[in-house]
C-alpha positions in Angstrom: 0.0 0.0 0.0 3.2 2.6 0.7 3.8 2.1 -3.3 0.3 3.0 -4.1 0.3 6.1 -2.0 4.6 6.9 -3.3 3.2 6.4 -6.8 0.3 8.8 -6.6 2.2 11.5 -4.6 5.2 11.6 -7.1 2.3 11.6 -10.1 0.2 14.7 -8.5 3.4 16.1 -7.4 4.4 16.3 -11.1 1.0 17.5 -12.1 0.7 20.7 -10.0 4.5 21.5 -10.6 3.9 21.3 -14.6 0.3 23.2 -14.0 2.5 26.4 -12.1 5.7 26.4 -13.8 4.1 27.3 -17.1 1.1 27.5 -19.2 -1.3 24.4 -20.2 -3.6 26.2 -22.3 -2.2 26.7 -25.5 -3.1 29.4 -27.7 -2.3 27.4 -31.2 -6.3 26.2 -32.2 -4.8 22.8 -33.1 -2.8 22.3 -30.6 -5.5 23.0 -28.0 -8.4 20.7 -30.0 -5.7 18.1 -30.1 -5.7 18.2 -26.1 -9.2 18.4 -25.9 -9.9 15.2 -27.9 -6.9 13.4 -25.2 -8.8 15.1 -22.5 -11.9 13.4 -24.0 -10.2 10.1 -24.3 -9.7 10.4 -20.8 -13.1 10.7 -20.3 -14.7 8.4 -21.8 -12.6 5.6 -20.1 -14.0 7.4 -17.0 -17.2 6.9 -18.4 -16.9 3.3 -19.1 -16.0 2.7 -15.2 -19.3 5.1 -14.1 -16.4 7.4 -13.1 -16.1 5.2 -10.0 -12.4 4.6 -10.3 -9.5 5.1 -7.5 -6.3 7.4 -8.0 -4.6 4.5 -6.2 -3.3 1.8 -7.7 -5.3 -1.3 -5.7 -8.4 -2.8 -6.6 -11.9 -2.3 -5.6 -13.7 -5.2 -4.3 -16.5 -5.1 -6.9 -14.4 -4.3 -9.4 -14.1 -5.4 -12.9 -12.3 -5.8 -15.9 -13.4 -3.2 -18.6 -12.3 -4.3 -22.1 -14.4 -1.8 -24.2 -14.7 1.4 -24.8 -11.4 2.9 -25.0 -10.2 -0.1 -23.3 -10.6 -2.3 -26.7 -7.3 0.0 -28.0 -5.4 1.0 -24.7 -5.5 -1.2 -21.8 -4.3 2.2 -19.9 -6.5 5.0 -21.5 -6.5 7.4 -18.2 -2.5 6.9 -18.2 -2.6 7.9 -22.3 -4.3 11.1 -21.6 -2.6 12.5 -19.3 0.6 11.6 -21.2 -0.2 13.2 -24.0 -2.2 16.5 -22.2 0.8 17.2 -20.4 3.2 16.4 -23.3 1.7 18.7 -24.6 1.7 21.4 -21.8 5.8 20.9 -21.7 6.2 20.9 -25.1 3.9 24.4 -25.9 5.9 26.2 -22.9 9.2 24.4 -23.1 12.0 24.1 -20.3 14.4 21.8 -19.4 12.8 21.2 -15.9 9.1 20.9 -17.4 10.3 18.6 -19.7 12.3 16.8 -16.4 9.5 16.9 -14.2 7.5 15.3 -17.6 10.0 12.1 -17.8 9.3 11.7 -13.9 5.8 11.7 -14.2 6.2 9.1 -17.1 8.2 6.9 -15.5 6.1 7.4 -12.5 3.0 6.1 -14.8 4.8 3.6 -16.3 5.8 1.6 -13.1 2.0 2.6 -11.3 1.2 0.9 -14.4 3.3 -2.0 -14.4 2.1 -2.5 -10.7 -1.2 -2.2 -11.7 -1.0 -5.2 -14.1 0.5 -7.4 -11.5 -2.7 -7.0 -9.5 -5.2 -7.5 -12.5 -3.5 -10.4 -13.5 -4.4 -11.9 -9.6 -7.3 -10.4 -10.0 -8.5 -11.7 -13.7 -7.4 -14.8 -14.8 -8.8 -13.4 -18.6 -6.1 -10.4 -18.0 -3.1 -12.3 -19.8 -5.0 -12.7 -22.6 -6.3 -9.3 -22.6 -3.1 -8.1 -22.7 -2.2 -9.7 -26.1 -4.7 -8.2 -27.6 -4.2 -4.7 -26.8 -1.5 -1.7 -25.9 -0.4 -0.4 -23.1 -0.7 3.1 -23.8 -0.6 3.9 -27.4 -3.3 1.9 -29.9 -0.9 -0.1 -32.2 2.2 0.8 -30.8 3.3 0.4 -27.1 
């Protein structure tokens, strides 16, 4: 449980110092709609769980494994959205330390993720399979 509270600390952490060290909306049209539609993503995976989903990475008692939605692409859509949304923050207001405190908050997400998958995979004996058949984080790629 201390990893599931160090994960989520070092994620938020990342979040607010990206969110005051520079600006997140940009001003470019595309670039902002482009943000919108990840922010969307984000969404709708949020959606598919009745937006009754934990910051944390453990597992609800009555949960269950979603495999639709944005889930038949990314097995991770909440962790692709905010990837990209703040990628995209660092990237329109550019700094080495923004761009830092970005590759913290991936790796951060990639090992809440990785933990994540260990539990599912106690959890769901269908998970293995699940995960052949879909990405991590970016449909047909990783």
């Amino acid at each position: 449980m201390k990893k599931s509270y160090a994960f989520v600390a070092i994620q938020f952490t990342a979040i607010f110092i990206l969110i005051f060290t520079g600006s997140i909306f940009p001003s470019d049209i595309v670039i902002f709609i482009i943000m919108i539609l990840f922010l969307l993503f984000g969404l709708w995976a949020m959606f598919v769980h009745r937006f009754r989903f934990n910051a944390l990475p453990v597992l609800r008692d009555d949960s269950s494994l979603k495999t639709s939605g944005p889930y038949r692409f990314v097995r991770h859509p909440m962790y692709t959205s905010l990837i990209f949304i703040t990628l995209i923050w660092v990237l329109y207001d550019f700094t080495i330390i923004r761009l830092a405190i970005w590759i913290i908050l991936l790796i951060t997400i990639y090992l809440k993720s990785e933990y994540e998958e260990q539990l599912l995979i106690k959890k769901f004996p269908e998970y293995p399979q699940y995960k052949t058949l879909t990405k991590k984080f970016i449909p047909f790629i990783y």
